[in-house]
Structure formats: C-alpha cells, structure tokens
MARDRENRO-584828 format. One record per residue (C-alpha): x, z, y. Coordinates in steps of 0.001 Angstrom, whole numbers, plus 500000, padded with zeros to 6 digits. Layout:
MARDRENRO-584828
XZY;...
END
This chain:
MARDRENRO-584828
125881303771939461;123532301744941189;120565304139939995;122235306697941826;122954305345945158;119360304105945402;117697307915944628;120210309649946210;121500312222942895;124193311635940215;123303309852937816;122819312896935413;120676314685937529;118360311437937346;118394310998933853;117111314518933348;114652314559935793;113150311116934434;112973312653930903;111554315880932062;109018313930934306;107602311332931819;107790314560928776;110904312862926946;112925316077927254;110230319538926430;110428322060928977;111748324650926177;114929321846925930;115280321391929663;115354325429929742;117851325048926923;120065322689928964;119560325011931978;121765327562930417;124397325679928794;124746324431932198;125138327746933382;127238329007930875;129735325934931156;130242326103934513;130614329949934498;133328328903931888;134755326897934241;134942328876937288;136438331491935015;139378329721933609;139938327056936376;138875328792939520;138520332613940936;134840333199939626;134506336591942227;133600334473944983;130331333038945186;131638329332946209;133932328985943538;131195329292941399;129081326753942849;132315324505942488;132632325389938771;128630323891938630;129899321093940556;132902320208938490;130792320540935238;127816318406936732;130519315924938162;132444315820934053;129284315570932223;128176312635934543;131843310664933844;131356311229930028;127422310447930043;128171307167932376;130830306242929650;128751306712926799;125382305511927877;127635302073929866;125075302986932546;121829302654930554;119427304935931542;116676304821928539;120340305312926292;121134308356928003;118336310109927797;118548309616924047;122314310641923906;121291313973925995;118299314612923957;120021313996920392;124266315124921253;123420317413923817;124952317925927107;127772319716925732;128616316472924014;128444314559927697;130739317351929083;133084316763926425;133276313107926352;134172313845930329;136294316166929432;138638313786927477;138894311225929885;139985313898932148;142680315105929956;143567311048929636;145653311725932842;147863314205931359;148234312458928390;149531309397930405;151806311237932868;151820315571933121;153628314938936213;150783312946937895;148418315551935779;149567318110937571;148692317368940958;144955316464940805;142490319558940945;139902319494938569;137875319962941968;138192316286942035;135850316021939670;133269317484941298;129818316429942153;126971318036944815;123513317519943330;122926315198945833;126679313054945547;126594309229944943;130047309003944325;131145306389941720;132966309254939524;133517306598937182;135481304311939581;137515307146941381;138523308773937641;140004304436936746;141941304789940299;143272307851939068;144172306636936049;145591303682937348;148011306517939671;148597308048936448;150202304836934502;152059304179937819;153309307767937681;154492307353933900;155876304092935389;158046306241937501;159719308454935055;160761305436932605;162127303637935394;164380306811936654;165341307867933198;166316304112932981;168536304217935638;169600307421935789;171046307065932124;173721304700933815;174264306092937673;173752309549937370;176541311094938350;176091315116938290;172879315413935500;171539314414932432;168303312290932168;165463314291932141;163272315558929308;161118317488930817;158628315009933174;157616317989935323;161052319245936471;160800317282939546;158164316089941994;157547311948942327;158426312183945893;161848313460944568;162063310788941845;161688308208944212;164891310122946054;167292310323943243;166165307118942177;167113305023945287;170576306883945336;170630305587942153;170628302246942756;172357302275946098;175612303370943724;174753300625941660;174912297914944971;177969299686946796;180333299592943297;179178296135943081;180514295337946530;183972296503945995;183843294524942439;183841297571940325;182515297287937181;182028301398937161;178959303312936906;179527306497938995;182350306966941828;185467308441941574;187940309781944779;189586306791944836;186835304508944362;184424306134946988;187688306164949243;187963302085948581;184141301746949687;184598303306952616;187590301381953615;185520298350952844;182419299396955048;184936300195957980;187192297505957903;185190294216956962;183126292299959753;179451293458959979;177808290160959044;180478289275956347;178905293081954339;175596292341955226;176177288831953102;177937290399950534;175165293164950354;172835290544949700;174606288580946911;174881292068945034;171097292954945595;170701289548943954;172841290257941596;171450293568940308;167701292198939981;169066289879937550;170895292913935572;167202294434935244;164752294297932979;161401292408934183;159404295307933815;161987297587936137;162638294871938381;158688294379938750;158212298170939480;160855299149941497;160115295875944077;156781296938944261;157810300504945286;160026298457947603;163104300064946192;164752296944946216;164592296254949962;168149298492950280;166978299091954031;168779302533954167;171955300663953060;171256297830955116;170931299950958760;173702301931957840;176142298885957794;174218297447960548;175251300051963008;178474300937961674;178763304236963383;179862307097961220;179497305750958248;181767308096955980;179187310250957057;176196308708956103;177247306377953332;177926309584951007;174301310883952061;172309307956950368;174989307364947165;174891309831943739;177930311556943820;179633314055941509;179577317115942992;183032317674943313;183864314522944968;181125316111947437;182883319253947736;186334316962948026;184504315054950803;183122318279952699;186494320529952597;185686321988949457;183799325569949921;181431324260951686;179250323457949561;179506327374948263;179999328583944633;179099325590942919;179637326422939396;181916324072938149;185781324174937389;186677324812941013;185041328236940992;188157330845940784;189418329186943282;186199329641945578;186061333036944676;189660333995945261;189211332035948965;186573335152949594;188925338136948869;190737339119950994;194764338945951256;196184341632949571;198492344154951228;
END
C-alpha cells in the first residue's frame, strides 16, 4: 500500500491511471472499464443499499472501488507492473470478484460475526489510503475469534445449561449475549464445585445448600475455597477453552467474587449470575411471577387468574 499513501488514491485508481497514462490500457478499454464500474456499483447500491438516493449510490461506487482494490492487492501481492496485466487480461470484474470472496471469508468463518459488518466497510473514496487489506485481516481475525465464541459456549453449555439445548443455529443470539449465558455457565460450574457436588445443573435442594453455604461460612474461608475451585475447573478444560475463555477474562469470576465479598443479599444476587431451571426460578420468585411460563406449572398459573367461582 505504500504506492498509495505516497500519491494519495487507492491503489486501483493508480494502477489505472498509470496504464492509461503510459497507453498500456486503450482508451476504448478504459471506456470499457468505465461502465462495468458503473454497472457494478449500480448493482450494488441496488441489492445492498437504497439506490433512490443519490449518496447511496456514490457508496455503492465506493464499496465496489474499495472490493476490487482488496482482490487486485491480493492478486497482484502489491506489484504494480502485475496488476496492470491482471486488469488488462481478467478484467476488473475478475478483481471485484477475487474481493468479493475474501469478503464472504467472514461469513464463512462465523455468520454471527458476518452479520454485523456493513459491506460499507469496505468502502473506499477515490482519494482513501486506507490499508483495505490490513483492516479486512483484523476483521478476519474478529471473525475466527467470533467462531471461537460459539464452540466455546456450545462446549459448555452442553454440560451447564440448565433450561435449553445447545444451539444450532449461530445467529440466534448476539456475542454480547453469548458472553452472558456463557459466564452463568461457568459460575454454576464453580458454585456446585464449592458445595462438593459433582452435578451439572441445580436442583431446589442443591441451590438451597449453596445458599446456606454463602451465608453461613466466614467471608475469607469462601473466598479461599472459591479459588481452589477456579483452579480446579481450568484443569477440567480443554487447552484451547481454557486459553479462550482467560483471554476473554471469563475466568477472573469477579461477579462471583464481589458478591461473596460483600455478603449482603446474596440469595438475591447469587441466583442472578447462576443458570437456573426455570422453575427453580419461578420456585425462588413465588411462582407467578415470572408469568405464564410454559412449562408443567401452567394450569395452575392460569387457574390463579380466574376468578373464584360463586
């Protein structure tokens, strides 16, 4: 990209003008290129944008300039004297779609991540310097991390998930709420360690032996224990989870931690940061709270809305 930064243009743009300048690329081809320019990024504003306003359009030229550049750059490794021979023997089509499919690379790695970046980000101004090549590896880099995400959840979720099945579809839910369910997840796995179960998902009595625990045992004596479990569940885990999920700092337990730490209501807040079943929830929250639920419970929260017969 060096080219670029020095002249001030995308690196396409450059490329072009230098073979149009020194008669590499015929004015007749050039006029050629013109239009399939034209006709691409129409294409693009059309399926991708709202093509009745005049600045989506210019976006939709943008976007195309900005994915011909990434698959040109790839191609040509930089070279300028090599792509001016790939654009005057493939054609610029060719460039777009070699950008194209490192585009789509993202969703092929995770739909989830996919599904958040605008093909805007792709665009370029005709006088941008941006390193498209560089930004598109940090996004894929997002992407794997993303992907990363979802096999670590399903992971864990296939032991401590109390109220749903793993996932199949990887768009269901956002990462922000991954990263949610998945540090409930694990905070059930810590709190059955400390009261020595060797269960996977609480039960009345077994949430109701926690709490007793939390309430009744000296501050610095769970804080100890909390640690020897932590310890202990790292080693449970596979290096690859155990990598991941301390370098989302999942594994720092500082939710559980401040909760013991101040000991106040924490029957309250313990049951906010553990997966649950849902009716242990609605056992823990007088029972129609939680509203009709649809589980077995339900005639009974229906017949506590009629009214008493006469």
């Amino acid at each position: 990209m060096k080219i670029a930064e020095l002249r001030n243009h995308p690196f396409l743009l450059l490329v072009l003008k230098d073979g149009e300048s020194d008669g590499y690329f015929s004015p007749e081809f050039i006029a050629k290129l013109k239009q399939q320019l034209i006709d691409m990024s129409l294409r693009i504003a059309s399926d991708n944008l709202s093509i009745i306003y005049t600045d989506q359009i210019k976006k939709g030229c943008e976007i195309v300039l900005g994915i011909s550049n990434l698959g040109l750059l790839d191609l040509c490794d930089n070279d300028a004297d090599k792509a001016k021979e790939i654009i005057k023997t493939q054609g610029i089509v060719y460039c777009f779609r070699a950008g194209w499919a490192k585009y789509a690379q993202l969703k092929k790695v995770s739909p989830l991540f996919f599904e958040g970046i605008s093909i805007s980000t792709y665009g370029l101004a005709i006088n941008d310097t941006a390193d498209i090549s560089l930004m598109h590896a940090n996004l894929m880099k997002e992407s794997y991390k993303s992907a990363k995400l979802l096999d670590v959840y399903k992971s864990i979720a296939a032991n401590y998930s109390a109220n749903k099945s793993v996932i199949e579809d990887d768009t269901v839910l956002s990462e922000d709420i991954l990263e949610v369910e998945l540090q409930r997840f694990l905070n059930t796995a810590i709190a059955l360690l400390l009261i020595d179960s060797d269960k996977k998902v609480f039960t009345t009595s077994l949430y109701q032996v926690l709490k007793t625990y939390l309430i009744d045992t000296e501050k610095d004596v769970l804080l100890e224990k909390l640690q020897t479990c932590i310890v202990k569940l790292i080693e449970q885990l596979s290096i690859p989870t155990r990598s991941y999920l301390q370098e989302v700092e999942l594994l720092d337990f500082s939710e559980f931690k401040a909760i013991i730490k101040q000991q106040t209501d924490i029957a309250t807040f313990i049951q906010e940061i553990l997966e649950l079943p849902i009716i242990l929830l609605v056992e823990l929250n007088d029972d129609f709270e939680g509203g009709y639920d649809f589980h077995a419970d339900d005639e009974d929260d229906l017949a506590y809305l009629r009214p008493d017969e006469v």
